[in-house]
C-alpha positions in Angstrom: 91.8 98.5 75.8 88.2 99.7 75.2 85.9 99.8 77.8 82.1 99.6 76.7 79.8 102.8 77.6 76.3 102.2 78.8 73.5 104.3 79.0 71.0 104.3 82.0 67.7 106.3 82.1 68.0 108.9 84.7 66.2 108.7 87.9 65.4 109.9 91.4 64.7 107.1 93.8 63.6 107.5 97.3 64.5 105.0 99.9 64.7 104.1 103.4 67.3 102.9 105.4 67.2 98.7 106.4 70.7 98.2 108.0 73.6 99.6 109.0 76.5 97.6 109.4 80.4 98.7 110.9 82.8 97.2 108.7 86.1 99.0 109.9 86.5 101.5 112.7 86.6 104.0 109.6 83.9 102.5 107.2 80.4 101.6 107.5 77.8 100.4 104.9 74.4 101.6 104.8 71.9 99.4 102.7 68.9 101.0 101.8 65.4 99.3 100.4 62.6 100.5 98.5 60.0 99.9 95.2 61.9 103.0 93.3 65.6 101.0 93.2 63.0 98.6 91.2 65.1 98.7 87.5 68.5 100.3 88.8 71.4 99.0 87.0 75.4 99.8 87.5 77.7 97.5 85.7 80.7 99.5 85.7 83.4 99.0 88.3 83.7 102.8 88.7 79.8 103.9 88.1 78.9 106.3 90.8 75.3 107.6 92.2 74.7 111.0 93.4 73.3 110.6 96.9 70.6 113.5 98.3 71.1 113.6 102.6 68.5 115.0 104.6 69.1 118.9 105.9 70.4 119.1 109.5 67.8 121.3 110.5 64.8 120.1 109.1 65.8 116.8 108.3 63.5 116.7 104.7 65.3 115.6 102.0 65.3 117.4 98.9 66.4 116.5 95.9 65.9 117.3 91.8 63.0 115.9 90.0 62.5 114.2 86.3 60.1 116.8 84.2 59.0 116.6 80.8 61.3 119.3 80.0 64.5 117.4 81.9 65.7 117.6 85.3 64.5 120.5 87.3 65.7 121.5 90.6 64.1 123.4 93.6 65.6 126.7 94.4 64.3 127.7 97.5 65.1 124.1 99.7 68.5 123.1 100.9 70.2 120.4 98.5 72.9 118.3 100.1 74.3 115.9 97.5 77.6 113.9 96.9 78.9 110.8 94.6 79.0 107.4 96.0 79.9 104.4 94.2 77.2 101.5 94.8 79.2 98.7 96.1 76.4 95.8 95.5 72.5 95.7 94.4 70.4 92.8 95.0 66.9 92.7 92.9 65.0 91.1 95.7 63.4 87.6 95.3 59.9 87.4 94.0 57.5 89.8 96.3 61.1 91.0 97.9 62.4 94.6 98.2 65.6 95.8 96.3 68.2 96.7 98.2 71.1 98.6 97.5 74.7 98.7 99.2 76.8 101.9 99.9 80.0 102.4 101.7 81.0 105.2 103.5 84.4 106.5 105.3 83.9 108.2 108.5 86.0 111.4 108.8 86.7 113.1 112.2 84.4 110.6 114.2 87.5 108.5 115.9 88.1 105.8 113.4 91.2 106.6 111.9 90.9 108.8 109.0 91.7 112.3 109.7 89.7 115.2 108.0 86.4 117.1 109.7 83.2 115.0 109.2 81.1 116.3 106.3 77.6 116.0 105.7 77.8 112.4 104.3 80.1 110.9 106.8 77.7 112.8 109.8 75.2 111.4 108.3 76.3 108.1 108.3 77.7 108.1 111.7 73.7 108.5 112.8 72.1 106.5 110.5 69.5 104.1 111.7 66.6 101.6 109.7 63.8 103.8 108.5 65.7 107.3 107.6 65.3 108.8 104.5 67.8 109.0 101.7 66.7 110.0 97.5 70.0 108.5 94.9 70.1 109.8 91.6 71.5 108.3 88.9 73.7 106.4 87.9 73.6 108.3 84.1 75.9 105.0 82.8 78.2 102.7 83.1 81.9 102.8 82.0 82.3 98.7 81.8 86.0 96.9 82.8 88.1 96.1 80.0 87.3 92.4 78.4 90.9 91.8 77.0 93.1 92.8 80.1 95.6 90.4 80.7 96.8 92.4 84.1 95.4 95.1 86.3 96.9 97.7 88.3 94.8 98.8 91.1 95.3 102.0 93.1 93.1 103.0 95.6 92.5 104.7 99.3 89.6 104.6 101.4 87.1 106.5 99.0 87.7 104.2 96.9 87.7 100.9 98.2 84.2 99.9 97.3 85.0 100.6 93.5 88.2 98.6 93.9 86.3 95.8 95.6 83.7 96.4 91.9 87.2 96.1 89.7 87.6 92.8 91.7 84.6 91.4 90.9 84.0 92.1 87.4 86.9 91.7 85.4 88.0 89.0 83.4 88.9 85.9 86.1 91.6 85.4 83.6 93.0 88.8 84.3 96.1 89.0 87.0 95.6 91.7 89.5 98.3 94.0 91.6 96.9 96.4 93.8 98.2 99.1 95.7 95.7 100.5 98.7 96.9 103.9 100.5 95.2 103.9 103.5 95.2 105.8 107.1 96.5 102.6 109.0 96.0 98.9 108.9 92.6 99.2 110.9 91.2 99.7 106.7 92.6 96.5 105.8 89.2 94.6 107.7 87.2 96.0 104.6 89.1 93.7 101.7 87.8 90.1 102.8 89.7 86.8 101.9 88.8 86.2 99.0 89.6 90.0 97.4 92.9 88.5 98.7 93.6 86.3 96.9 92.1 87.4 93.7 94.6 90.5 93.9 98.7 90.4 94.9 98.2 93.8 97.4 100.6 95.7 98.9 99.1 97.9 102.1 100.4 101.7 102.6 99.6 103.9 105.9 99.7 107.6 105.5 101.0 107.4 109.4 104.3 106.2 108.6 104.3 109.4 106.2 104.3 111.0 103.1 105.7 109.9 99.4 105.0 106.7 99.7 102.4 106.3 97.0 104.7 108.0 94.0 107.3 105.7 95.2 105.1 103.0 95.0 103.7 103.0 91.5 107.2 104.3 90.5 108.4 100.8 92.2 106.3 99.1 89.9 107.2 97.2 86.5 104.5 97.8 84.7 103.6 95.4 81.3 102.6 96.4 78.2 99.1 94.5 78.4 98.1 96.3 81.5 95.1 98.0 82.7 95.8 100.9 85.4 93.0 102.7 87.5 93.7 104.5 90.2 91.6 106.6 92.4 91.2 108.9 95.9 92.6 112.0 96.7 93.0 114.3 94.0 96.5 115.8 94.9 98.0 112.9 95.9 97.1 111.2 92.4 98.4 114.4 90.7 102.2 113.1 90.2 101.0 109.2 90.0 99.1 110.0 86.8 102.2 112.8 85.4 104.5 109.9 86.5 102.3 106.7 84.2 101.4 109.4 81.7 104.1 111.6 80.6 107.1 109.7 82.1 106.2 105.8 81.0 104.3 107.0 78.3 100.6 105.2 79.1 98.2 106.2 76.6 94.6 107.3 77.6 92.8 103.8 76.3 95.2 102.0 79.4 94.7 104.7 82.3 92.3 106.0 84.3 93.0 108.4 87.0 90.4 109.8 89.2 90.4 112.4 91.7 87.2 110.9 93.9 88.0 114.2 97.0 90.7 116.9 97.9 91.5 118.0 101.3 90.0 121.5 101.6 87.5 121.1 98.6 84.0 120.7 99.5 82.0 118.3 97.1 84.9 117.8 94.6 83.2 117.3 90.8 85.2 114.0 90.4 84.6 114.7 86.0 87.2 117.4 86.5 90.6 116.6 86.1 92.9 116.2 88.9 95.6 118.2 87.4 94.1 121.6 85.7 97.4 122.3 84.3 97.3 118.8 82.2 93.6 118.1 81.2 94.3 115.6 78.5 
């Protein structure tokens, strides 16, 4: 099942801040406006943006710049970066803004998910209309298969605002199972009606304990004409993907697994595969 590439023309846009909005106790979405989101483009369910936070202490956001030569980037300023995936972007009407849509989880601030609060969830916590953010990217788009007659969705909270992007652009034809992993049923205030009842979900909460995602996707009867994408923490994805890969067999062209964080990692590279010992 081939999934179209697309090239974007890289570049570093600074915007502001226009709304905040609590979508779980665990999950808020910060839209952000400006003229340099003028021409962004992410078509891909899974496309991701690298987003530059302001430093703590001085609170000036630095971030890499487009030379003649490439992409050059300060050495002697703090850089704070990580991936997001841009859950919606709206062109503006004639004379309007742009404004673009990202979703973060909220570690360690009482909502639910366990884990310290990193820079980017901080940061979100305290977000308010007017501060600065700069997002880079995206570099392409990876597009949804066209000729998937079912989709198997796997996801946790990272990576609910790409699953909510799978919804939405493939094929209406195309017959959707999900499986969301999540810290309790607070998350399930995120996936709205009508994700509902585009996709046959069943819920998981890491509070009744461990396993239950490898017995899961194990639990599954999985078609030949299926697409599979699955995505969130790195090590818990590790014996899903040795599970659809080695033991079922699922070629490459059907699967994608990927790890989008791992508990005790700091700023996982996501390109990296989530099991070093089987790269593919």
């Amino acid at each position: 099942m081939e999934r179209e590439r697309i090239r974007h023309e890289m570049a570093f846009r600074r915007v502001r801040v226009s709304a905040r909005t609590q979508l779980t106790p665990a999950m808020v979405r910060i839209t952000v406006t400006g003229a340099d989101l003028a021409g962004f483009a992410a078509e891909g369910p899974s496309d991701h943006v690298k987003v530059y936070f302001p430093d703590p202490e001085t609170g000036v956001v630095t971030a890499p710049s487009l030379t003649a030569d490439g992409v050059s980037r300060p050495t002697d300023a703090v850089i704070i970066s990580r991936d997001f995936t841009p859950r919606a972007f709206r062109a503006g009407d004639e004379g309007g803004q742009p404004e673009l849509d990202l979703d973060f989880v909220l570690h360690g601030t009482g909502g639910g998910v366990t884990g310290a609060a990193g820079p980017a969830s901080a940061w979100a916590a305290g977000a308010k209309p007017g501060d600065e953010l700069v997002i880079g990217g995206p570099r392409g788009s990876k597009l949804a298969p066209r000729d998937a007659a079912r989709a198997i969705l796997i996801a946790d909270e990272t990576a609910l605002p790409a699953f909510s992007r799978w919804l939405e652009l493939l094929p209406a034809s195309t017959r959707v199972t999900a499986i969301l992993d999540v810290e309790d049923d607070d998350a399930e205030g995120y996936v709205t009606e009508e994700q509902r009842q585009r996709a046959s979900i069943e819920w998981l909460y890491r509070i009744d304990g461990p396993g239950q995602l490898e017995e899961a996707v194990r639990s599954l009867s999985i078609p030949e004409d299926a697409y599979i994408w699955a995505a969130g923490e790195a090590a818990a994805l590790v014996p899903v993907r040795r599970y659809l890969r080695h033991e079922l067999g699922i070629d490459r062209e059907r699967l994608a697994v990927e790890g989008y964080w791992k508990r005790g990692v700091t700023n996982l590279d996501h390109h990296a595969p989530i099991d070093p010992t089987d790269p593919d």
